[in-house]
C-alpha positions in Angstrom: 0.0 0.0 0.0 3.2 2.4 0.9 4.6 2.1 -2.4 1.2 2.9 -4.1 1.1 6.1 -2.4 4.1 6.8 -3.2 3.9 5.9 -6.9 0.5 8.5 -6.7 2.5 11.2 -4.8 4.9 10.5 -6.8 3.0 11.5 -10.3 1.4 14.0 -8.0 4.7 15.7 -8.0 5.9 15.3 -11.4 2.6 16.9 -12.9 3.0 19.9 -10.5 6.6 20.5 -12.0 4.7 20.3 -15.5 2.0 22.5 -15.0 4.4 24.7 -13.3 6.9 24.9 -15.8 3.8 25.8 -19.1 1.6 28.1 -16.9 1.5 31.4 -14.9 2.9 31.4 -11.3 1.4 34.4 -10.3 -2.5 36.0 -9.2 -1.7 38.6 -11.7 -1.4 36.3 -14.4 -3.9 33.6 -13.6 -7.2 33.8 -16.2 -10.1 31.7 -16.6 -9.3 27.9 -17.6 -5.3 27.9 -16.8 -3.8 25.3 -14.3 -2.8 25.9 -11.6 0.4 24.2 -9.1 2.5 26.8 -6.9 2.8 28.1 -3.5 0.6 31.0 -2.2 0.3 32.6 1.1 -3.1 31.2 3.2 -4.6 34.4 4.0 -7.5 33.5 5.4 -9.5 30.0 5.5 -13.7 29.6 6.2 -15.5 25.9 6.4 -19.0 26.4 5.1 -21.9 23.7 4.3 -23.4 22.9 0.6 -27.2 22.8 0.3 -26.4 19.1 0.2 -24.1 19.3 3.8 -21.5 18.4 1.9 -18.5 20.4 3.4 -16.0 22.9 1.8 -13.5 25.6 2.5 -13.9 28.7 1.5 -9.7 30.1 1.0 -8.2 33.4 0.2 -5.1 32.5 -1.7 -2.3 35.4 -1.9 1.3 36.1 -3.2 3.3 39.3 -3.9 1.1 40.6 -6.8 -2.3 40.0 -5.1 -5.2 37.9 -4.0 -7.8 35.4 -5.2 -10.6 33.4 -3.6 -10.1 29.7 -3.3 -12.6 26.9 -3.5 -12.0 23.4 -2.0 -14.7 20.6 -1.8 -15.0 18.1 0.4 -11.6 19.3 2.1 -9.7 16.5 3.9 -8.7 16.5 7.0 -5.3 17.6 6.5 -6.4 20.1 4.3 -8.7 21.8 7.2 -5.8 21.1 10.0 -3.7 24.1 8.2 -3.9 27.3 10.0 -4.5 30.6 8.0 -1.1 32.1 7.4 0.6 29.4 6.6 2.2 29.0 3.2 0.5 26.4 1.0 1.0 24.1 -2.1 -1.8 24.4 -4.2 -2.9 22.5 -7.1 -6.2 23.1 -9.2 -8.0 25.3 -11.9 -9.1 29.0 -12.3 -12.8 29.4 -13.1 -15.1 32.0 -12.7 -17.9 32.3 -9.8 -20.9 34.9 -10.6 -18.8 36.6 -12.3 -15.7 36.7 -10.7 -12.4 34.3 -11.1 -11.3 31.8 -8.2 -9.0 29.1 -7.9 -11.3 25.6 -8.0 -8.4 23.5 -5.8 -8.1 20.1 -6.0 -5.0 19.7 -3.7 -4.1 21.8 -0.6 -1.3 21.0 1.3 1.4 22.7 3.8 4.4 23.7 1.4 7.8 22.2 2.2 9.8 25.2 0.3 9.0 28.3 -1.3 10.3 31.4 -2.2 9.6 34.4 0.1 10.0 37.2 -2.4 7.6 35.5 -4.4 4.6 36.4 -1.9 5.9 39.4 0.0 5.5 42.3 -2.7 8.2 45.3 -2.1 8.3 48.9 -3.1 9.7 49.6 -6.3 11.0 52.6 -5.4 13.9 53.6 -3.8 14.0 53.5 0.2 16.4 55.9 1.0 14.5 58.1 -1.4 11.2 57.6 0.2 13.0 58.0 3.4 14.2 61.3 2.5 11.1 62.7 0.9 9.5 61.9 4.8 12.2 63.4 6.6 12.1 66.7 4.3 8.2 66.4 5.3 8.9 66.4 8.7 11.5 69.3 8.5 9.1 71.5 7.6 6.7 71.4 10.4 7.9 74.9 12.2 5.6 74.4 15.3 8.0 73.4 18.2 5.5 71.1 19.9 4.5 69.5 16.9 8.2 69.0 15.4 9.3 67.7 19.1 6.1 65.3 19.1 7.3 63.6 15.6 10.6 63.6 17.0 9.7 62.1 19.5 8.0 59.1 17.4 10.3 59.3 14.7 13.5 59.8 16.0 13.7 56.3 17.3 15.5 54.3 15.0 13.6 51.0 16.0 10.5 52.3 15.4 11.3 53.9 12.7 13.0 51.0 10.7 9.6 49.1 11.3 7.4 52.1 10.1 9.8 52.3 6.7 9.5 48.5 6.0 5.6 48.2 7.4 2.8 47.4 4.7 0.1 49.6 4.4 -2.5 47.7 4.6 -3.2 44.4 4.3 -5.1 45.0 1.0 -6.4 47.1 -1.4 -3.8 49.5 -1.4 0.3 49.6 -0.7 -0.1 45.9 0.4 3.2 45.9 0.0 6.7 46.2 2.4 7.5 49.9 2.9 3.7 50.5 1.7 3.3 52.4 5.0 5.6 55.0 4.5 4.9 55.6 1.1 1.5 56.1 1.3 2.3 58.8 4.4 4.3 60.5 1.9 1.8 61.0 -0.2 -0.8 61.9 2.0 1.4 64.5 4.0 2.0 65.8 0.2 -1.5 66.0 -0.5 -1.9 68.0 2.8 0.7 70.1 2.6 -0.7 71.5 -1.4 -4.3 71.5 0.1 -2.8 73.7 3.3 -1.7 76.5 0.8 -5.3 76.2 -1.3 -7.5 77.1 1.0 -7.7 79.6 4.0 -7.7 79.1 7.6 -6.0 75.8 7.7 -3.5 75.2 10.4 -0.9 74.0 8.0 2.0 72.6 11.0 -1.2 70.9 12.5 -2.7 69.1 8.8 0.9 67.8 7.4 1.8 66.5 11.6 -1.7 64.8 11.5 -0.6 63.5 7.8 2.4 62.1 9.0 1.1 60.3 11.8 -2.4 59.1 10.5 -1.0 55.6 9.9 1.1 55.5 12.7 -0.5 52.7 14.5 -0.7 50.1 11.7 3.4 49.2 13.4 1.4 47.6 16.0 -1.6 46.5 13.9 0.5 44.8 10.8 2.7 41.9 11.2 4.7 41.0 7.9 6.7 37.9 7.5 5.5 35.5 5.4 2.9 37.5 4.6 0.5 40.5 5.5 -1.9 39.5 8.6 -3.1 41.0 11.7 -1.4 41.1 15.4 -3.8 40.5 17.8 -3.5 44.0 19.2 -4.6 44.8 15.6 -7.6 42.7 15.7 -9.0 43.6 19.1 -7.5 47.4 19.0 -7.5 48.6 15.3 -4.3 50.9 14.0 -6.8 54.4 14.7 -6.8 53.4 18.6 -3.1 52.4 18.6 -2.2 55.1 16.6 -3.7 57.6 19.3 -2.3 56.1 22.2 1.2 56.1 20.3 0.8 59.8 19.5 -0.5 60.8 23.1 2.7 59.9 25.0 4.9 60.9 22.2 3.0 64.4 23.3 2.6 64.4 26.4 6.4 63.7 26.5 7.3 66.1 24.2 4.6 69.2 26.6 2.6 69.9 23.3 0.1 72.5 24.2 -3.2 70.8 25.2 -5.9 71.7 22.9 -3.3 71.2 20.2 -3.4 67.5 21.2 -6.9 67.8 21.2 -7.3 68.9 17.8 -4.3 66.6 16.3 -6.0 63.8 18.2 -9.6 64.4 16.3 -7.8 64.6 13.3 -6.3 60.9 13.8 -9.5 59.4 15.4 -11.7 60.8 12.5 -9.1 60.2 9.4 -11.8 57.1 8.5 -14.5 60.3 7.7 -17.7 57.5 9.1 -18.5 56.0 11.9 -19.5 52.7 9.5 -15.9 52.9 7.9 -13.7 52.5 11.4 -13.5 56.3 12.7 -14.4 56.5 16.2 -15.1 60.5 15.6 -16.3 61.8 12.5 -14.4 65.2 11.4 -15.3 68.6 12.9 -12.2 70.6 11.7 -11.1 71.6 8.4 -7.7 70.0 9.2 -9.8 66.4 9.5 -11.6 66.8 6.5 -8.9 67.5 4.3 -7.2 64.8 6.1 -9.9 62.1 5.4 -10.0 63.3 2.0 -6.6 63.3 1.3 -5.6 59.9 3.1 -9.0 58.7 0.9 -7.8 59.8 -2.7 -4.3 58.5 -1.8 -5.1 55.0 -1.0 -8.2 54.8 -4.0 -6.0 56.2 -6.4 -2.9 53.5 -5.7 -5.8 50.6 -5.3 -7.1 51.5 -8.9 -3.2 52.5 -10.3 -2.7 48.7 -8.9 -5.8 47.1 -10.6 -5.7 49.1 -13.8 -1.3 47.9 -14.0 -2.6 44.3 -13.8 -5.3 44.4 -16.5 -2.2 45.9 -18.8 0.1 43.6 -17.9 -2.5 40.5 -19.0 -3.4 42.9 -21.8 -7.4 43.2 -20.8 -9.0 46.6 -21.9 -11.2 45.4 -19.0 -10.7 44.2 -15.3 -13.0 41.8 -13.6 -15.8 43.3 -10.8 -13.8 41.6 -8.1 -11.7 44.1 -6.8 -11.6 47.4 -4.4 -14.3 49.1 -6.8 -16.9 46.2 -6.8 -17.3 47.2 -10.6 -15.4 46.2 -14.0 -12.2 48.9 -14.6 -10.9 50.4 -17.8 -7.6 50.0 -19.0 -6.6 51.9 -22.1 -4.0 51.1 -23.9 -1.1 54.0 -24.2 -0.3 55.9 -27.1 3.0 54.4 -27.3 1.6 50.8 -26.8 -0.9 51.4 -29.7 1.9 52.5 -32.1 4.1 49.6 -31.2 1.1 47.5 -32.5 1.1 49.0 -35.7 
């Protein structure tokens, strides 16, 4: 019976290599009908009953270039023992789902090797660059309370190290490591312009809210086979963390009380709703614009994101199952319609 199994596992094997070796490796490759055999990140796992009570898991498959849902019928027990996180060897079949593409797997086991850069994406730009972009940010806050409050958050290199390498979110938008501090970049940028558009903004007070919107998602993120929650994060969220970072940092730094105040209304109502995670909604210009600008930043990489992918499978048109909930349009560029000709 032993070496029946292992004749099976055996075949098992040799077809993954196939497969592997003629089709794509990759979420941002897969379309409907290709094979699938590779390793993804286990990012979340859900046992649910058919109409029949026949059982089935319900996955969410991921790797450096994004996510897809995962199917699995009649799941094994093996296949239900792994915990979500883990990284997994997968084996099945794209199709589509009411309109939207999933991987049908057939085979779901705990992968024995696997390539980490191949489901931790990274920045493509250049760290010390970012780095340097934030710290010019920073610079420019004149307000001594304010500047010795980010100094006093920034200025440890620990934390700081962890902030430039975090995610920034787990999804959607700069999923990615050093995600975090790219996306506070270009939010505090965004608040900066919006400070010198319109009158009676507190300009030190909008770009130090900027910079420390985020702040919390250090404690809410962890990152090392992939992008998950800490359980802080889970039972906290990175809006509550965030505060309580930025209230000692300015407490210890003597920032003028209803300063704090209005810095911490900015952070607690960055979310804009009640339904969307902010414990306050805003009631100052400064949190408006904030909401607003941390809004457009992350919807604007989300779609920038989507939109890259449909080009890079060369689809006019994305699927509905992404940040929008709605099909995307991808134009072609000028220079890629002349290369054509």
């Amino acid at each position: 019976m032993s070496e029946a199994f292992d004749r099976v596992t055996s075949m098992m094997r040799q077809t993954v290599e196939v497969v592997d070796a003629v089709n794509p490796r990759f979420v941002n490759e897969l379309s409907d009908g290709c094979a699938v055999a590779g390793a993804f990140l286990l990012r979340s796992k859900e046992m649910r009953a058919a109409r029949n009570g026949d059982a089935y898991l319900v996955l969410t498959l991921a790797d450096r270039t994004g996510s897809i849902p995962g199917v699995l019928f009649k799941p094994d027990p093996s296949a239900v023992a792994i915990p979500s996180g883990s990284v997994v060897q997968v084996v099945g079949r794209v199709t589509s789902f009411r309109g939207s593409r999933r991987i049908s797997v057939d085979r779901l086991r705990p992968a024995s090797s696997w390539d980490p850069d191949d489901l931790m994406a990274s920045t493509t730009r250049s760290r010390a660059e970012v780095a340097a972009e934030f710290t010019a940010i920073v610079r420019s806050v004149s307000d001594p309370g304010l500047r010795a409050t980010l100094r006093r958050i920034f200025g440890d290199a620990a934390f700081f190290e962890r902030f430039s390498t975090c995610p920034g979110a787990q999804s959607h938008h700069h999923a990615y490591l050093g995600g975090l501090i790219e996306h506070t970049v270009g939010v505090a940028a965004l608040c900066a312009s919006l400070a010198d558009r319109y009158e009676g903004v507190a300009r030190d007070l909008l770009v130090t809210a900027a910079l420390l919107h985020d702040v919390g998602k250090v404690e809410e993120l962890r990152f090392d086979t992939g992008i998950g929650f800490t359980d802080r994060g889970r039972l906290i969220g990175h809006v509550v963390l965030g505060s309580e970072i930025v209230t000692r940092a300015a407490r210890d730094a003597g920032l003028d009380s209803e300063v704090e105040a209005r810095l911490q209304h900015a952070l607690l109502s960055h979310h804009g709703e009640l339904e969307w995670g902010a414990p306050r909604r805003p009631a100052t210009l400064e949190a408006l614009l904030l909401h607003h600008a941390d809004n457009l930043d992350a919807k604007a990489a989300g779609m920038s994101d989507i939109l890259a992918g449909a080009t890079r499978a060369e689809e006019a048109w994305t699927d509905a199952s992404n940040l929008f909930r709605r099909p995307l349009y991808a134009p072609r560029s000028a220079e890629d319609d002349r290369t054509r000709v």
